[in-house]
N, C-alpha and C positions, 0 to 999 in steps of 0.2 A: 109041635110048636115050630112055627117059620122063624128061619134065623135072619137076621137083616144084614145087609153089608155096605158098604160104603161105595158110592161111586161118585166120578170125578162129573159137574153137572150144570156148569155155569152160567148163569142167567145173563142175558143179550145189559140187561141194562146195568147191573154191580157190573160186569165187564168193562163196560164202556166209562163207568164212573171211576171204575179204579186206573183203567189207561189213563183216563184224565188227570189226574192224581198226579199220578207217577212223572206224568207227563212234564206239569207243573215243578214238582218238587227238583226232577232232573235237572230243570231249566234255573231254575234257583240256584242250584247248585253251581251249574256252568256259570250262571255270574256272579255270582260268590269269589269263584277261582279266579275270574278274568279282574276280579276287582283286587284281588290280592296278588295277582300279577303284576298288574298297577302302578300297587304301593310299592312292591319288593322293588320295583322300577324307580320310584320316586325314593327310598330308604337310600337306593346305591347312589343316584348322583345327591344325597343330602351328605353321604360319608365322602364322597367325592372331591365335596365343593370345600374341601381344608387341605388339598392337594395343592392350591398355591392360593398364597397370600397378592392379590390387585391391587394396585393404588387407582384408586377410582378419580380423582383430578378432577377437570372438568367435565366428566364423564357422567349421563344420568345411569342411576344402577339397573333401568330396563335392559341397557344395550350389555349385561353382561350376564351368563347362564344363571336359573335362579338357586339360592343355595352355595354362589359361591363366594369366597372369603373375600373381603375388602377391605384395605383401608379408606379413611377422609379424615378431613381435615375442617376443624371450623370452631363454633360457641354455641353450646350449649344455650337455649333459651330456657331457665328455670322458670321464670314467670309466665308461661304460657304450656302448661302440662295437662295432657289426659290420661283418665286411668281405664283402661280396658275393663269391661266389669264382665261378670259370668267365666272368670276365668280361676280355674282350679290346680292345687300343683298339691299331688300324694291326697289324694280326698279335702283339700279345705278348699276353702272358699276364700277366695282373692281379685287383688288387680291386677294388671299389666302396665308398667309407666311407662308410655309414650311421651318422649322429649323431643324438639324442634332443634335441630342440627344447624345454624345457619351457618352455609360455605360463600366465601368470598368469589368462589366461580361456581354457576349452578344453582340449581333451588334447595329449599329450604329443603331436608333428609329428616322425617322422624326417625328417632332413632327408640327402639325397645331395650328398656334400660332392666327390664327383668319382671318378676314376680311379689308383690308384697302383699302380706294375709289380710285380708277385710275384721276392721275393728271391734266389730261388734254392734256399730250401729252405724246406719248411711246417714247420720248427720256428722258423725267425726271419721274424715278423709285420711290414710294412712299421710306422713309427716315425706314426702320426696323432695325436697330442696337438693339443689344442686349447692357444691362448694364455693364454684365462684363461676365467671364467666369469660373465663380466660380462654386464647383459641388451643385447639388442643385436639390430637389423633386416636382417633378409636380405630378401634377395630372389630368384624362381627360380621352375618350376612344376608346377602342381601335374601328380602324374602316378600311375601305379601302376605298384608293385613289378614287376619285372622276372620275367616265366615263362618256365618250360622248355618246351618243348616235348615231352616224355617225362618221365615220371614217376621214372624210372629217375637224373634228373640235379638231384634236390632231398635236400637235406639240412636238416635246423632244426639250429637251434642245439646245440650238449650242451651241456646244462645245467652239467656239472662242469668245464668247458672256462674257461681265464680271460678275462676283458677285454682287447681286445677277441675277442670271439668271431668265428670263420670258421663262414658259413652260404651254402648254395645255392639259389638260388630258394625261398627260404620265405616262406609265407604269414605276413601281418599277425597274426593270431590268434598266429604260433609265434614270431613276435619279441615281440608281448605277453608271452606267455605267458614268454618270459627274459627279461625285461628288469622283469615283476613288476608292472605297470603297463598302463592302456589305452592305446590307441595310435590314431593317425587313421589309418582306411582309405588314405588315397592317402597319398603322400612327397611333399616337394620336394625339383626338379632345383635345383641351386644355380644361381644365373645365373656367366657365366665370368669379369663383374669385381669377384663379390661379394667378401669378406674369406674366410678360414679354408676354401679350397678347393683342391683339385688338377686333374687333366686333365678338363675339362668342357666337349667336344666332342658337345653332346646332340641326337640323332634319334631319330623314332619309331620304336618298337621294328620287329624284322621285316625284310625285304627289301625292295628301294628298287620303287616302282614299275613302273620301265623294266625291271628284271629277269623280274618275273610277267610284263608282255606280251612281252619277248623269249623266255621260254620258251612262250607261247602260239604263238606264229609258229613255234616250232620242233615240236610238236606239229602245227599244221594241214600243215606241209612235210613230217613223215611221214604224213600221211595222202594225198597227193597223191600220196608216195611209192609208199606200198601199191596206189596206183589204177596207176601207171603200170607197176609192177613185173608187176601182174594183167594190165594190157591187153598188155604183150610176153609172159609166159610164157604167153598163153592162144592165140597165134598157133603154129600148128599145120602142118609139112610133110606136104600130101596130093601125090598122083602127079596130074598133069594130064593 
């Protein structure tokens, strides 16, 4: 009886599909890491930016790094509010109150006044009134408008739509553009023991650091994969 044995016998083409592979999955991997580089980049100046407290003045808050702490000064516009919609805090489903800041020097500062849960139904609007409209100093920072990631998941304002308005990821220019008025490029985060706020639990936008490089590690583990899966099916029974 001939005994068989195993040898090592790799076929030109599984070779080349499995470099391919690995190829791929390696590269995934590297930008995975580079993307969590990134963040860890953008997490440190977000810790950064409570380093010192700015009086922003006549100042727009482009000219000052993003993320860092501000004061202003101004009124509150309660009768002209949007609610950020698509926006979630610990799994629910909620808005974001965006408020018009008017400053006595400078354009009009929405200001993010925080998080409030969605009602149950888009015909009754969570209740955001402002106290009064008196001028008054906040504080909080400065930051930009919240994007989608798909184009597919923005909505501007409608125009025929009442006060406050529900808008999804819209651009500066589309809140100017309803609200009649120019507008500062960036918003302010409200700080969480400012006055006139709701759930303002604020990180920088995107996925946490530790996530991009844990999916980098899992990307370089299928590619190891692929190598080891290639080196056993490429072992071959010939007759000895």
């Amino acid at each position: 009886m001939t005994a068989a044995r195993r040898a090592f016998a790799p076929t030109p083409g599984f070779t080349a599909l499995a470099l391919l592979l690995c190829a791929l999955f390696v590269r995934l991997g590297v930008w995975q890491w580079h993307r969590g580089v990134e963040r860890q980049e953008e997490w440190s100046r977000f810790a950064r930016g409570t380093d010192t407290l700015t009086n922003l003045g006549e100042r727009s808050p482009i000219e000052l790094p993003l993320y860092q702490r501000l004061s202003v000064t101004g009124t509150l516009d309660g009768a002209h509010q949007f609610l950020l919609d698509n926006r979630s805090h610990r799994g629910l489903a909620g808005y974001e109150v965006l408020t018009p800041l008017k400053r006595a020097a400078g354009r009009t500062l929405l200001v993010d006044r925080g998080w409030v849960p969605f009602t149950g139904s888009r015909r009754t609007l969570p209740a955001v009134a402002v106290a009064d409209s008196t001028a008054l100093t906040l504080t909080g920072r400065a930051a930009n408008l919240p994007s989608a990631g798909l184009a597919a998941g923005r909505a501007a304002p409608n125009p025929s739509d009442p006060w406050p308005k529900v808008t999804s990821f819209p651009s500066s220019d589309e809140l100017a553009h309803a609200l009649g008025e120019a507008l500062e490029p960036r918003i302010l985060l409200l700080d969480a023991a400012a006055p006139e706020g709701y759930v303002r639990d604020w990180e920088p936008p995107g996925m946490p650091p530790l996530r991009h490089f844990s999916y980098a590690i899992q990307w370089w583990c299928f590619a190891a994969l692929v190598l080891l899966v290639w080196g056993v099916m490429s072992r071959r029974s010939r007759p000895a």
